[in-house]
Backbone as JSON Lines, residues from 0, in Angstrom:
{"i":0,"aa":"X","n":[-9.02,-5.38,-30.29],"ca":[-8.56,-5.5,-28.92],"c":[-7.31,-6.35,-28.87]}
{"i":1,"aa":"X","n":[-6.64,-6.08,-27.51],"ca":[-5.45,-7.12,-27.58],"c":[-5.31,-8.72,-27.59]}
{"i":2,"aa":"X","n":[-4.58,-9.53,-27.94],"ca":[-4.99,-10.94,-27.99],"c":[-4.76,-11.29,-25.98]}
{"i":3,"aa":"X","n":[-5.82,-11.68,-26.07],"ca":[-5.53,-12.46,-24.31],"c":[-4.57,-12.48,-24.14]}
{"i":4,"aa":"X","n":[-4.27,-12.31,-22.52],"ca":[-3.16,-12.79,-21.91],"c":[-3.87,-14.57,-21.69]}
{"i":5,"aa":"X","n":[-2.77,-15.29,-22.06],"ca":[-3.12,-17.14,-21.21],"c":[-3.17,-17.04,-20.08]}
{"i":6,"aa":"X","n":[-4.2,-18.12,-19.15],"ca":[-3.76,-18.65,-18.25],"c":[-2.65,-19.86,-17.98]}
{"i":7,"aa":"X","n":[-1.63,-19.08,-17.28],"ca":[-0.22,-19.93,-17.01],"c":[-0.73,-21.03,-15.61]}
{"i":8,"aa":"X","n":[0.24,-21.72,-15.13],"ca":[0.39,-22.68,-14.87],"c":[0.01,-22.76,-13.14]}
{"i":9,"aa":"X","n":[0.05,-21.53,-12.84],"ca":[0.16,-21.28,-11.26],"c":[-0.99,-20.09,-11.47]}
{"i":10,"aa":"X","n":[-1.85,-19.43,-12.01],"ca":[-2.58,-18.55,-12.42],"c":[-4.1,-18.94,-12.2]}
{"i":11,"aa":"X","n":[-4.83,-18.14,-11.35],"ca":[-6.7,-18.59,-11.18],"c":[-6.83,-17.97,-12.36]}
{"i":12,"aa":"X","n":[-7.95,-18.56,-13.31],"ca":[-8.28,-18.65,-14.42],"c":[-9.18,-17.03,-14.64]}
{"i":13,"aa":"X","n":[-9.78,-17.11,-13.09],"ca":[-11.0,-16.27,-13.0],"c":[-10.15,-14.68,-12.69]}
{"i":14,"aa":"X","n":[-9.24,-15.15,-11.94],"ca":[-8.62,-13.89,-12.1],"c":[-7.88,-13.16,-13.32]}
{"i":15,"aa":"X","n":[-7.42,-14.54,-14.57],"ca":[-6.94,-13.41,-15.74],"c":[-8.1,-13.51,-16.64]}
{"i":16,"aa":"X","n":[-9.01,-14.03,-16.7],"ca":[-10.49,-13.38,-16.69],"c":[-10.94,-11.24,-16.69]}
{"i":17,"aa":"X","n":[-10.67,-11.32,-15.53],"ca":[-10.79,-9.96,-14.64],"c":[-9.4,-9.01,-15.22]}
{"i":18,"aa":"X","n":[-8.59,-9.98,-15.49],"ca":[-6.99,-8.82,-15.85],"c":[-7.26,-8.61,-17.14]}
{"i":19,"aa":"X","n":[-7.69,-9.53,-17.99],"ca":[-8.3,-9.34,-19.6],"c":[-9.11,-8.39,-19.75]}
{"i":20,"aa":"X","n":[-10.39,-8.47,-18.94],"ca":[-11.42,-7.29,-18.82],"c":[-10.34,-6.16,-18.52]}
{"i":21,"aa":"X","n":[-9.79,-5.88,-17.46],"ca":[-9.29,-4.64,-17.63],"c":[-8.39,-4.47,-18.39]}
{"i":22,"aa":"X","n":[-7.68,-4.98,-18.8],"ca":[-6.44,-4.74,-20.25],"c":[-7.71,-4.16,-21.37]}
{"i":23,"aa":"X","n":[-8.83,-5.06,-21.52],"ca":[-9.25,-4.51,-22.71],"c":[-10.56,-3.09,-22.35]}
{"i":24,"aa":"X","n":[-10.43,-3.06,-20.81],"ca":[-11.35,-1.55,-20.77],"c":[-10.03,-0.49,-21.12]}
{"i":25,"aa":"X","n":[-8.63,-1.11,-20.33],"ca":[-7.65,0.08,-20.6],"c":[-7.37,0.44,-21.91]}
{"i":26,"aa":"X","n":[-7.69,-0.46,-22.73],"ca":[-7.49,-0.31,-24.37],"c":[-8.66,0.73,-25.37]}
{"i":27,"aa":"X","n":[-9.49,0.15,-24.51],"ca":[-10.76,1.11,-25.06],"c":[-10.72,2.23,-24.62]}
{"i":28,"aa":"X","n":[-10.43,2.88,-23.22],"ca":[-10.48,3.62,-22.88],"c":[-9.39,5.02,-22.99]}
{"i":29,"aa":"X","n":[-8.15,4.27,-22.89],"ca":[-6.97,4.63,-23.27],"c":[-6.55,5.39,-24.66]}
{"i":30,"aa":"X","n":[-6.52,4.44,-25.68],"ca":[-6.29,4.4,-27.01],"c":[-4.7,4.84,-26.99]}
{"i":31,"aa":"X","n":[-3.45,4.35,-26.54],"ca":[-2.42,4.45,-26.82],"c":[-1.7,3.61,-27.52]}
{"i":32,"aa":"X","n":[-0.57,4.23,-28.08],"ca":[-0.27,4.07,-29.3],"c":[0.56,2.39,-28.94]}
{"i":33,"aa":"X","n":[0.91,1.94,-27.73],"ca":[1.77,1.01,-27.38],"c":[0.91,0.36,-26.13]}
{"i":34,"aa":"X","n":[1.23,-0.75,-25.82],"ca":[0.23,-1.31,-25.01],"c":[1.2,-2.48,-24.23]}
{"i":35,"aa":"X","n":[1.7,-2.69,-22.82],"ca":[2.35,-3.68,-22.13],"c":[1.82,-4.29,-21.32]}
{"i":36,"aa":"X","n":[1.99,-5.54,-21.43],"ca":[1.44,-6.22,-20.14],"c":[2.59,-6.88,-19.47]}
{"i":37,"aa":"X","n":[3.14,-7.05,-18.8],"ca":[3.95,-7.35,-17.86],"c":[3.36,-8.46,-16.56]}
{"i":38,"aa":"X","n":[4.22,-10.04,-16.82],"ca":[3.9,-10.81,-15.31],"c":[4.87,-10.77,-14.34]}
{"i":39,"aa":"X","n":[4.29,-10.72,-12.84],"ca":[5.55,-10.56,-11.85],"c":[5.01,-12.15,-11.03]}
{"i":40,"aa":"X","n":[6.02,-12.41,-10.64],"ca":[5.73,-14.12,-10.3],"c":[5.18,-14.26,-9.26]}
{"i":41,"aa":"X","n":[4.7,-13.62,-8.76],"ca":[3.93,-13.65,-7.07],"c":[3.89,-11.96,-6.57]}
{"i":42,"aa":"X","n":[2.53,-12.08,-5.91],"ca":[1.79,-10.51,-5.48],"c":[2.56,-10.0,-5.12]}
{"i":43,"aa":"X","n":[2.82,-8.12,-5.02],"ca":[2.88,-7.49,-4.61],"c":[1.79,-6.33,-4.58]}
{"i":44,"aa":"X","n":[2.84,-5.67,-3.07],"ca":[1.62,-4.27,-3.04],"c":[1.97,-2.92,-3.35]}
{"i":45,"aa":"X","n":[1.25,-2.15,-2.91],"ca":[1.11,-1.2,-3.38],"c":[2.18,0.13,-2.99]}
{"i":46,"aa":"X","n":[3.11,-0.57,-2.02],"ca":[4.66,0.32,-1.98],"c":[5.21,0.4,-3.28]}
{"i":47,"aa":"X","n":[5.16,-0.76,-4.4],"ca":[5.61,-0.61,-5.99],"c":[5.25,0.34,-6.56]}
{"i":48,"aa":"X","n":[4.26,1.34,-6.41],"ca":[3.3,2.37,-7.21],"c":[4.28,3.32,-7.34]}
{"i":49,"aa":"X","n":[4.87,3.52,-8.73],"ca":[6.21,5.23,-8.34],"c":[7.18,4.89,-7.57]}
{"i":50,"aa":"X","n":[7.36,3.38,-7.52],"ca":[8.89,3.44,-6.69],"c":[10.02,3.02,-7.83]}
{"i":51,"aa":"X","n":[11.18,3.98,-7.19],"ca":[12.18,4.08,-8.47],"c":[13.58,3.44,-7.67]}
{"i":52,"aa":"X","n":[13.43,3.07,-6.67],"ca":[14.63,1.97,-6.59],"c":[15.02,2.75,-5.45]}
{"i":53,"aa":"X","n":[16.1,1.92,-4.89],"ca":[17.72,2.45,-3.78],"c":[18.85,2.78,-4.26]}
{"i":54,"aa":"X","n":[18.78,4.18,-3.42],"ca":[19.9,4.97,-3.61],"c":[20.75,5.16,-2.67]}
{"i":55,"aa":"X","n":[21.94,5.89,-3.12],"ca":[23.03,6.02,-1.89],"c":[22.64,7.66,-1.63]}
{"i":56,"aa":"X","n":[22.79,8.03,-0.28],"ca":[22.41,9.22,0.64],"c":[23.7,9.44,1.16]}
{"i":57,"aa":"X","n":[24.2,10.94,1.05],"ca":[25.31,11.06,1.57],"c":[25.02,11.74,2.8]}
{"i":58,"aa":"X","n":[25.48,11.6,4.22],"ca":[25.47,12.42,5.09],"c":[26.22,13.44,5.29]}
{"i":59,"aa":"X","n":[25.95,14.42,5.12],"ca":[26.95,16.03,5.32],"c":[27.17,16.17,6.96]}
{"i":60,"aa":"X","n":[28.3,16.4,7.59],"ca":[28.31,16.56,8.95],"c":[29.22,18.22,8.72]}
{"i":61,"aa":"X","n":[28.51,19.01,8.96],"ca":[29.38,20.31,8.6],"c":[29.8,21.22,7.97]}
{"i":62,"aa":"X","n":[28.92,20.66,6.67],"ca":[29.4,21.24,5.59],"c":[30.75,20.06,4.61]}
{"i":63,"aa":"X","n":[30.7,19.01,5.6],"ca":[31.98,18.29,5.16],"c":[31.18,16.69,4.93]}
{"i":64,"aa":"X","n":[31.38,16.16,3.39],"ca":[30.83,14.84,3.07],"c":[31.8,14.07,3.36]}
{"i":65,"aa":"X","n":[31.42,12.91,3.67],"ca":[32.6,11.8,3.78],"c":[31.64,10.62,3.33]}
{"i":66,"aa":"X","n":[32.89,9.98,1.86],"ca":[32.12,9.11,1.71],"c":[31.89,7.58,2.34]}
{"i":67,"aa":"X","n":[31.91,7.89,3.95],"ca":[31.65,6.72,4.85],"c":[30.89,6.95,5.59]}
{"i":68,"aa":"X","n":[30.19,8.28,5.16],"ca":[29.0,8.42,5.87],"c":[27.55,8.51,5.31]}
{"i":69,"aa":"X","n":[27.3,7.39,4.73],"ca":[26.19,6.99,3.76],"c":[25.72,5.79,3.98]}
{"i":70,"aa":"X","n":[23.83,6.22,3.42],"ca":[22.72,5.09,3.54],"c":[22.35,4.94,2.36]}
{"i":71,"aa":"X","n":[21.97,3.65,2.05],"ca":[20.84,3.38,0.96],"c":[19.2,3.71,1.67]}
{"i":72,"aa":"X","n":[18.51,4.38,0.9],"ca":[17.53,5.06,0.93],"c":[16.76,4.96,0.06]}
{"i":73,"aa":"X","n":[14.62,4.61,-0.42],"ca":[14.49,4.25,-0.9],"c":[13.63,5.84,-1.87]}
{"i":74,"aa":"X","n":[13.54,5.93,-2.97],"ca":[13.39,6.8,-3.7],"c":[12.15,6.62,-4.85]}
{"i":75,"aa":"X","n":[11.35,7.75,-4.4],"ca":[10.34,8.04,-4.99],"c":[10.16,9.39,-6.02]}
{"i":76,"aa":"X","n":[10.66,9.31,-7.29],"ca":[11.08,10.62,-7.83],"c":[9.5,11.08,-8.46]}
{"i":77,"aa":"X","n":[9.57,12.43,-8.92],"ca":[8.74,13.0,-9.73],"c":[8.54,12.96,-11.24]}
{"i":78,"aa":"X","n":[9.69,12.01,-12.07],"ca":[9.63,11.44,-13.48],"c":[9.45,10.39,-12.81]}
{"i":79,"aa":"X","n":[8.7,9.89,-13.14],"ca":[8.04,8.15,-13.06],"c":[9.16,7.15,-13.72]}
{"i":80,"aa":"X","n":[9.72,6.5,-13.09],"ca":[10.37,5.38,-13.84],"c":[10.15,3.78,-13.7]}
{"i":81,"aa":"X","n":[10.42,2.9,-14.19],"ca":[9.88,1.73,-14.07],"c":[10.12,1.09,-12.9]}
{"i":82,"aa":"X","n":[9.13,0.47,-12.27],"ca":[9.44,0.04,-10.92],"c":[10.65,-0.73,-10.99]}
{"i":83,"aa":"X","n":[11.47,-1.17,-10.19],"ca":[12.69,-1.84,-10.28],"c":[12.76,-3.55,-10.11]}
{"i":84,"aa":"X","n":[11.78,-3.94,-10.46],"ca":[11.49,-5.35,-9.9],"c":[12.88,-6.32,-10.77]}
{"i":85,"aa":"X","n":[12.88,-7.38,-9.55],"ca":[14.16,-8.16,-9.86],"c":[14.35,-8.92,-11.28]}
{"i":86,"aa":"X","n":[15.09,-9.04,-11.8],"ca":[14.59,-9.74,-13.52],"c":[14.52,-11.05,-13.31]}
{"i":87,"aa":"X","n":[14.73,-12.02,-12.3],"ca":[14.0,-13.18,-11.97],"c":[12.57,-13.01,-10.99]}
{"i":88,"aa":"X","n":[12.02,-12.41,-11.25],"ca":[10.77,-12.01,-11.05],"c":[9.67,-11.95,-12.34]}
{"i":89,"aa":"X","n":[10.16,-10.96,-13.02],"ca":[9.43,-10.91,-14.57],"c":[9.58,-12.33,-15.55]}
{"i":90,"aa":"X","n":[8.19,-12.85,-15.51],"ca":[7.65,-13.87,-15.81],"c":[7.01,-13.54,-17.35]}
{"i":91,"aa":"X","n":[6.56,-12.45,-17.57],"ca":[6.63,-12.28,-19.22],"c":[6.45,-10.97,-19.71]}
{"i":92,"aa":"X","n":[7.18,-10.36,-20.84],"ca":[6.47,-9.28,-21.23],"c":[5.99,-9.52,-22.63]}
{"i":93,"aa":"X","n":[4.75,-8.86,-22.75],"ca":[4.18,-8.63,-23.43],"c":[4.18,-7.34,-24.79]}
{"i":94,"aa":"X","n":[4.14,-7.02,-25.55],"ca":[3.89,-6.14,-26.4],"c":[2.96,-6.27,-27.33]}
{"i":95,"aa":"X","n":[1.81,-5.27,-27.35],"ca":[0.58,-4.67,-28.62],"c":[0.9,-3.24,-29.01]}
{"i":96,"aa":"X","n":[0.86,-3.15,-30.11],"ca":[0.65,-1.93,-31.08],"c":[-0.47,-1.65,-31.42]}
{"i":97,"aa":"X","n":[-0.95,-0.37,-31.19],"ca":[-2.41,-0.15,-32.19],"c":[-2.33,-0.3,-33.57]}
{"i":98,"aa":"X","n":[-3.33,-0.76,-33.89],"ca":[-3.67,-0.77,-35.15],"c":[-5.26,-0.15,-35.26]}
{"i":99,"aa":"X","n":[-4.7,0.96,-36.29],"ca":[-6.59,1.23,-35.96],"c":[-7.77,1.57,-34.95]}
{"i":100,"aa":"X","n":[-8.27,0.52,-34.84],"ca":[-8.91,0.84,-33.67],"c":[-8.79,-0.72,-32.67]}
{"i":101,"aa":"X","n":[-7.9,-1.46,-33.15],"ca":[-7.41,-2.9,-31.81],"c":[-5.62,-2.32,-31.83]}
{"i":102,"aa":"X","n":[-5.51,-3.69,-31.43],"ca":[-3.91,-3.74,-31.09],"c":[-3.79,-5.11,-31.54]}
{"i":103,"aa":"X","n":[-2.22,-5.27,-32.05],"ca":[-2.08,-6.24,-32.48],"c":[-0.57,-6.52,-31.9]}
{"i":104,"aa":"X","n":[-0.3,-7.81,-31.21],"ca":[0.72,-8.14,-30.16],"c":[2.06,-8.14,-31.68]}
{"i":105,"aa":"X","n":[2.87,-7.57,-31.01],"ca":[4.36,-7.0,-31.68],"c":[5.35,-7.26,-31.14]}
{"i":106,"aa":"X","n":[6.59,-8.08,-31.2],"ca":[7.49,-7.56,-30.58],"c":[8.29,-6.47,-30.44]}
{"i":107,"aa":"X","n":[8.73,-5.87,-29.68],"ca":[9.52,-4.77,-29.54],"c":[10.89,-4.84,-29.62]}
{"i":108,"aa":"X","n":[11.99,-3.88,-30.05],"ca":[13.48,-4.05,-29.52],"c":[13.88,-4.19,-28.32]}
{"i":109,"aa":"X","n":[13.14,-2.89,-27.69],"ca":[13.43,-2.8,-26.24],"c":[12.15,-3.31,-25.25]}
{"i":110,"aa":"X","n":[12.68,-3.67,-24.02],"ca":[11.79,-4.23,-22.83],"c":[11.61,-3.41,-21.65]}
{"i":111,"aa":"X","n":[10.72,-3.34,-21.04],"ca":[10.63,-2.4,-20.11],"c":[11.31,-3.17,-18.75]}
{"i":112,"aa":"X","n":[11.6,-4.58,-18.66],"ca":[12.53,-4.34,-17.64],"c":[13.51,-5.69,-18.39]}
{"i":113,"aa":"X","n":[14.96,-5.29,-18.34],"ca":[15.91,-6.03,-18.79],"c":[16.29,-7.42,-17.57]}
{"i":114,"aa":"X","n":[16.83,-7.47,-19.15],"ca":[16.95,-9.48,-18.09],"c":[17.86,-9.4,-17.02]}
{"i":115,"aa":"X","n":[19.08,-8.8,-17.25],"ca":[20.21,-8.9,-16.4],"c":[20.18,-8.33,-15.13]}
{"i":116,"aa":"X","n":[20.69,-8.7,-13.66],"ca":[20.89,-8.07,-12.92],"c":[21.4,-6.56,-13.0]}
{"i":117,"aa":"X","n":[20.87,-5.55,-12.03],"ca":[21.29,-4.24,-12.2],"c":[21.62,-3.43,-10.53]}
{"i":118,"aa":"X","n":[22.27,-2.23,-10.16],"ca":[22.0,-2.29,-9.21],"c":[21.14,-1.49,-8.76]}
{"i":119,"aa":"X","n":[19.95,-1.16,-7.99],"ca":[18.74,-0.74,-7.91],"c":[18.93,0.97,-8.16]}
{"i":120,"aa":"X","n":[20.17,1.36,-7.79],"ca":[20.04,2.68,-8.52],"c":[20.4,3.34,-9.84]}
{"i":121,"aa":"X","n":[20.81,2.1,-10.45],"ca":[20.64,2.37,-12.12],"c":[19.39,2.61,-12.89]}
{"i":122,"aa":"X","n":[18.11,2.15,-11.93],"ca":[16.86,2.58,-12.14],"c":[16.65,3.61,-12.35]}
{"i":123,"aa":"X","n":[17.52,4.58,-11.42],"ca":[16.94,5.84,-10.93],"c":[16.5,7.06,-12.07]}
{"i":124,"aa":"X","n":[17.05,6.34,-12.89],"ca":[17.33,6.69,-14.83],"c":[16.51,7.01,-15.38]}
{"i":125,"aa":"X","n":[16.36,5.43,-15.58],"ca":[14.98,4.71,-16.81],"c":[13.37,5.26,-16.16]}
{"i":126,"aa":"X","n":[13.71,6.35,-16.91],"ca":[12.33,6.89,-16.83],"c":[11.52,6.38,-18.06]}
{"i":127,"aa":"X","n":[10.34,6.77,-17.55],"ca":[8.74,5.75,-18.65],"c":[8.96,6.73,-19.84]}
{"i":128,"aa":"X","n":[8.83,7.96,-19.51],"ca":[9.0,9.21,-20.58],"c":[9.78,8.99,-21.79]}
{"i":129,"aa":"X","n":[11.19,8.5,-21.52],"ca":[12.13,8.55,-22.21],"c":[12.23,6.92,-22.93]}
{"i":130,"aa":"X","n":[10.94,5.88,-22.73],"ca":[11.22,4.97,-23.23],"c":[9.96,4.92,-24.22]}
{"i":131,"aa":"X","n":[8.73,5.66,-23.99],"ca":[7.79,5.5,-24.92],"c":[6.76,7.33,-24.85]}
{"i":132,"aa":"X","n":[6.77,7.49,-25.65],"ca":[5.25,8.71,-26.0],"c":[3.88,8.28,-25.97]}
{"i":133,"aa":"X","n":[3.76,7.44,-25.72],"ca":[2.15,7.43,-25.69],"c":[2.02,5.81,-25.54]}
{"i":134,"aa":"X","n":[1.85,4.98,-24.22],"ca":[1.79,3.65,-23.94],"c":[0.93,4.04,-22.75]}
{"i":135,"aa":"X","n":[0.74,2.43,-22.81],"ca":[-0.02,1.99,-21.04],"c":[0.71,0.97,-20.54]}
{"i":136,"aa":"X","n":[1.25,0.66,-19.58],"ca":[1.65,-0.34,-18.81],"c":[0.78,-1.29,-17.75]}
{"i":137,"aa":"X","n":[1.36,-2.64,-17.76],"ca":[-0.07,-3.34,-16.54],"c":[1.21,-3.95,-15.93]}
{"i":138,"aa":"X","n":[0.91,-4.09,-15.32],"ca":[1.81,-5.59,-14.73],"c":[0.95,-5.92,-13.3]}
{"i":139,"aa":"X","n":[1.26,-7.34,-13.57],"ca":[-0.23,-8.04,-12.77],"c":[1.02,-9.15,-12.28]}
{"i":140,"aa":"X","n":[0.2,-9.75,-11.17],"ca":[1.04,-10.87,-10.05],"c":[0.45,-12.2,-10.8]}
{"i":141,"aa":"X","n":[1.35,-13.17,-10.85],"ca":[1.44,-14.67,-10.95],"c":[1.04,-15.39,-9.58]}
{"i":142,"aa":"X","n":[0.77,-16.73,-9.92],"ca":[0.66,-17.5,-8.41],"c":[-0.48,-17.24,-7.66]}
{"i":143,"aa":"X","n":[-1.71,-16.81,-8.32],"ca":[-3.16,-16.58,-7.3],"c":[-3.48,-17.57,-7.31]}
{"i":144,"aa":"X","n":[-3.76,-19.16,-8.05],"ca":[-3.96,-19.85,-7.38],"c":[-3.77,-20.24,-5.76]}
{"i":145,"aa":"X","n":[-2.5,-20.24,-5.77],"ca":[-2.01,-20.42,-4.14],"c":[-2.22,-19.03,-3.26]}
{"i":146,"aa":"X","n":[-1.93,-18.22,-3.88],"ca":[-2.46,-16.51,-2.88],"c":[-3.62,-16.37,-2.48]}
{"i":147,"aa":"X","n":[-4.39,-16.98,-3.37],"ca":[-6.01,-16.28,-2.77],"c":[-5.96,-14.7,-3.14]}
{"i":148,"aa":"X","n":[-4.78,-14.04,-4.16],"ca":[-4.9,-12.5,-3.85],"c":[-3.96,-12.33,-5.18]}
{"i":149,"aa":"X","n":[-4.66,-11.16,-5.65],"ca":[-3.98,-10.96,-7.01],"c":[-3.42,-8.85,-7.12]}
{"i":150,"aa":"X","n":[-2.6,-8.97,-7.5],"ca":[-2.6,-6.94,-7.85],"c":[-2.21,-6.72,-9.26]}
{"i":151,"aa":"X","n":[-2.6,-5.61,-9.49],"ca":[-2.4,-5.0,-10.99],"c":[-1.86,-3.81,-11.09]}
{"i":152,"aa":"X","n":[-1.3,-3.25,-11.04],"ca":[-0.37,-1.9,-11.79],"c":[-0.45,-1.55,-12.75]}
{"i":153,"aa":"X","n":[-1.04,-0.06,-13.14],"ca":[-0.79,0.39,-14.39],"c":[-0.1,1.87,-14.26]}
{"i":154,"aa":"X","n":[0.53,2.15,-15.62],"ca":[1.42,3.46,-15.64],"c":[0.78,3.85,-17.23]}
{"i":155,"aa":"X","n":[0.06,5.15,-17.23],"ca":[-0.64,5.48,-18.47],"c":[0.07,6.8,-18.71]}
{"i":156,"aa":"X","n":[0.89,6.36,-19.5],"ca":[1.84,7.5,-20.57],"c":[0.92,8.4,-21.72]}
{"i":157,"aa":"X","n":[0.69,9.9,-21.53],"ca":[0.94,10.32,-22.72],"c":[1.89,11.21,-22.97]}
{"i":158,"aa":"X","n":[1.57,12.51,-23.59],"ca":[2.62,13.03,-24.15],"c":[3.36,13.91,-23.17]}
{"i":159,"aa":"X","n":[2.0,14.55,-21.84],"ca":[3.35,15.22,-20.78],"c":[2.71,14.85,-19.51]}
{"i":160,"aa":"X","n":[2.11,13.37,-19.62],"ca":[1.91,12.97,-18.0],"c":[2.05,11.52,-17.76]}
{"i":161,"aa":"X","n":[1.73,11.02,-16.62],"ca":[2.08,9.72,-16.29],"c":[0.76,9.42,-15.17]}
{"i":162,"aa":"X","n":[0.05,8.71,-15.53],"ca":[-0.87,8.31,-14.81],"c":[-0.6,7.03,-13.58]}
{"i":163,"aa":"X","n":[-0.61,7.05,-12.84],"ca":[0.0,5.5,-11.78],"c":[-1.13,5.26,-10.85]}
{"i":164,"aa":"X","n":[-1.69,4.15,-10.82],"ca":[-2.57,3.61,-9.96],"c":[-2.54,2.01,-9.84]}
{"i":165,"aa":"X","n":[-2.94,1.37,-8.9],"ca":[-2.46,0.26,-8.45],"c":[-3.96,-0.3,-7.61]}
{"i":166,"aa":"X","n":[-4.39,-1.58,-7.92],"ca":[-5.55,-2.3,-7.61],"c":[-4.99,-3.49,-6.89]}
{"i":167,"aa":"X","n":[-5.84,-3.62,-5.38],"ca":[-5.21,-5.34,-5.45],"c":[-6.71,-5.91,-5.07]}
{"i":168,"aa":"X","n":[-6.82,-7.32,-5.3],"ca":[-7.87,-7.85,-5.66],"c":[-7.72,-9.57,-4.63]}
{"i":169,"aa":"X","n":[-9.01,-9.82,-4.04],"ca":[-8.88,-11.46,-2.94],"c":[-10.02,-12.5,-3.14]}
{"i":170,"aa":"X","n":[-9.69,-13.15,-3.4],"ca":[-10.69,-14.52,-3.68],"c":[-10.76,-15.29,-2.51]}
{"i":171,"aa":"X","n":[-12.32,-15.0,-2.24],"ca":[-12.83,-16.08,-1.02],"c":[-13.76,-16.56,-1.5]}
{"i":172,"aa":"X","n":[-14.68,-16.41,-2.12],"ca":[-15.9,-17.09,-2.83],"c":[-15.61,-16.85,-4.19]}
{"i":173,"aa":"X","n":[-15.33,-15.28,-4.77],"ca":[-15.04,-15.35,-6.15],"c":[-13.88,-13.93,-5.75]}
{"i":174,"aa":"X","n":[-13.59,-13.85,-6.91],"ca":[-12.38,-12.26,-6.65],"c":[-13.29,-10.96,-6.56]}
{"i":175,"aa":"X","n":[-12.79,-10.33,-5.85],"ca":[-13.29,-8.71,-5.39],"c":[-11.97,-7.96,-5.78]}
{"i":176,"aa":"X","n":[-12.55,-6.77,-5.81],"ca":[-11.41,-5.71,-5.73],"c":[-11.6,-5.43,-4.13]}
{"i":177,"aa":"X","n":[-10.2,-5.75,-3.56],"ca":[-10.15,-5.03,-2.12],"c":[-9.42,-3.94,-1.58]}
{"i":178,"aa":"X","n":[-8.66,-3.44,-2.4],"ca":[-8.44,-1.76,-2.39],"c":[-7.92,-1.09,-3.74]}
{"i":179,"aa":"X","n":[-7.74,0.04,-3.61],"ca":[-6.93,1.0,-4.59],"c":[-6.25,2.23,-4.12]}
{"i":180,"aa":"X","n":[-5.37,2.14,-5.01],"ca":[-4.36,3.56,-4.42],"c":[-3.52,4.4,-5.69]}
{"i":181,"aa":"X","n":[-4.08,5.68,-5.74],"ca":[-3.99,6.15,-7.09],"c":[-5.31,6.21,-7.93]}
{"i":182,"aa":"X","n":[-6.15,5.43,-7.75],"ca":[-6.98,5.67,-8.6],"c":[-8.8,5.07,-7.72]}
{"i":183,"aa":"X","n":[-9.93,5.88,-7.89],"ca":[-10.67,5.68,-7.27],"c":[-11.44,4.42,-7.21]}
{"i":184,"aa":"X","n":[-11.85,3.33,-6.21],"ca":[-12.64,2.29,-6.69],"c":[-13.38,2.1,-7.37]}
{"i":185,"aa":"X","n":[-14.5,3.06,-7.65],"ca":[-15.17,2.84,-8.65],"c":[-14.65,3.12,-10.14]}
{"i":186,"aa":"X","n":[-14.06,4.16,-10.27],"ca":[-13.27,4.03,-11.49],"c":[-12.26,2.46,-12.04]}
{"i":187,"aa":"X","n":[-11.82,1.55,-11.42],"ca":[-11.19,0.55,-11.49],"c":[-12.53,-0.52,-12.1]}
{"i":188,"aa":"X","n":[-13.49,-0.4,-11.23],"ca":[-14.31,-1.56,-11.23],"c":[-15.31,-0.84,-12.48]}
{"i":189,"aa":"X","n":[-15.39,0.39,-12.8],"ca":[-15.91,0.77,-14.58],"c":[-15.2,0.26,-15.37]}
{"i":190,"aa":"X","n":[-13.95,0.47,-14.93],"ca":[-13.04,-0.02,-15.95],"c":[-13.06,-1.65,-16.55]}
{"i":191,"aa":"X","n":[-13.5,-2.52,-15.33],"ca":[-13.85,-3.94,-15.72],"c":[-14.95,-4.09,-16.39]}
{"i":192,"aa":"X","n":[-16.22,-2.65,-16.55],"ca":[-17.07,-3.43,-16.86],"c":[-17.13,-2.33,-18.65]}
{"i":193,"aa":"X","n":[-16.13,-1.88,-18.84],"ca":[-15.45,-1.27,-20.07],"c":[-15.43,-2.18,-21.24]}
{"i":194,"aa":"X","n":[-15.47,-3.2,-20.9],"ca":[-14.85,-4.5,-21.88],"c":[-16.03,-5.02,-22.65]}
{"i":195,"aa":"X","n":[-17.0,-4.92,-21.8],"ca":[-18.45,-5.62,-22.24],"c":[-18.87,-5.11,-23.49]}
């Protein structure tokens, strides 16, 4: 299995608890050849699921474009590409390789989201397809201590599909899963108990 993610500094313990369990049901369950975990520094929801950034929209009046007659518009394509989150946002990435039947944490050349500023429709690109054949992606929120509320994202690559579903999860006595989109509740909450 993959080596834990730590609990960081601003992080409920109990919640990467629960993100471990599912990293390692997605591992079991999964079996891909590449394995990411990704931190984003504070929650988001579930508008991130398949969103591929802002684009420019040209307005046609006539048959005639003018380029002063344009919106940024937000874009949801049919190749899945990496959500566009800000690179002072991404708090860590992670990389595991299978080995066998675990994974063993690797670094990679490339990162699934680069450090440098970009402008949101250079995204519109970087499709998942064209960066790996057979991975899973997570990326999970930082800062539940102070949230009371945690979400998880995954993007499950194989060879001609893209799986996307998105969990978010609230601590009032202990953490619950309190919705899903993309993927059914009970399937999420098998998935936690995958690990055992």
């Amino acid at each position: 299995m993959p080596t834990e993610i730590s609990v960081g500094e601003t992080d409920d313990p109990y919640f990467i608890a629960m993100l471990n369990a599912m990293v390692k049901g997605l591992a079991r369950r999964n079996r891909s050849d590449e394995l990411w975990v990704i931190k984003i520094d504070n929650w988001f929801d579930h508008k991130w699921l398949r969103f591929s950034g802002k684009g420019i929209v040209d307005f046609n009046w006539g048959g005639v474009t003018n380029r002063f007659d344009a919106a940024l518009d937000e874009f949801y394509q049919d190749k899945v590409t990496f959500p566009p989150f800000n690179p002072n946002r991404i708090e860590g990435q992670w990389s595991f390789l299978r080995a066998g039947d675990h994974y063993v944490e690797s670094p990679l050349p490339e990162m699934p989201h680069r450090s440098e500023k970009q402008p949101s429709e250079s995204n519109l690109l970087r499709r998942i397809q064209d960066f790996s054949r057979s991975a899973c992606f997570v990326w999970y929120s930082g800062n539940t201590v102070a949230n009371g509320r945690g979400s998880v994202m995954v993007y499950e690559l194989s060879t001609d599909r893209v799986d996307c579903w998105y969990a978010s999860f609230s601590r009032r006595q202990e953490w619950k899963l309190q919705a899903t989109k993309g993927a059914r509740r009970e399937d999420v909450e098998r998935l936690l108990h995958l690990s055992k």
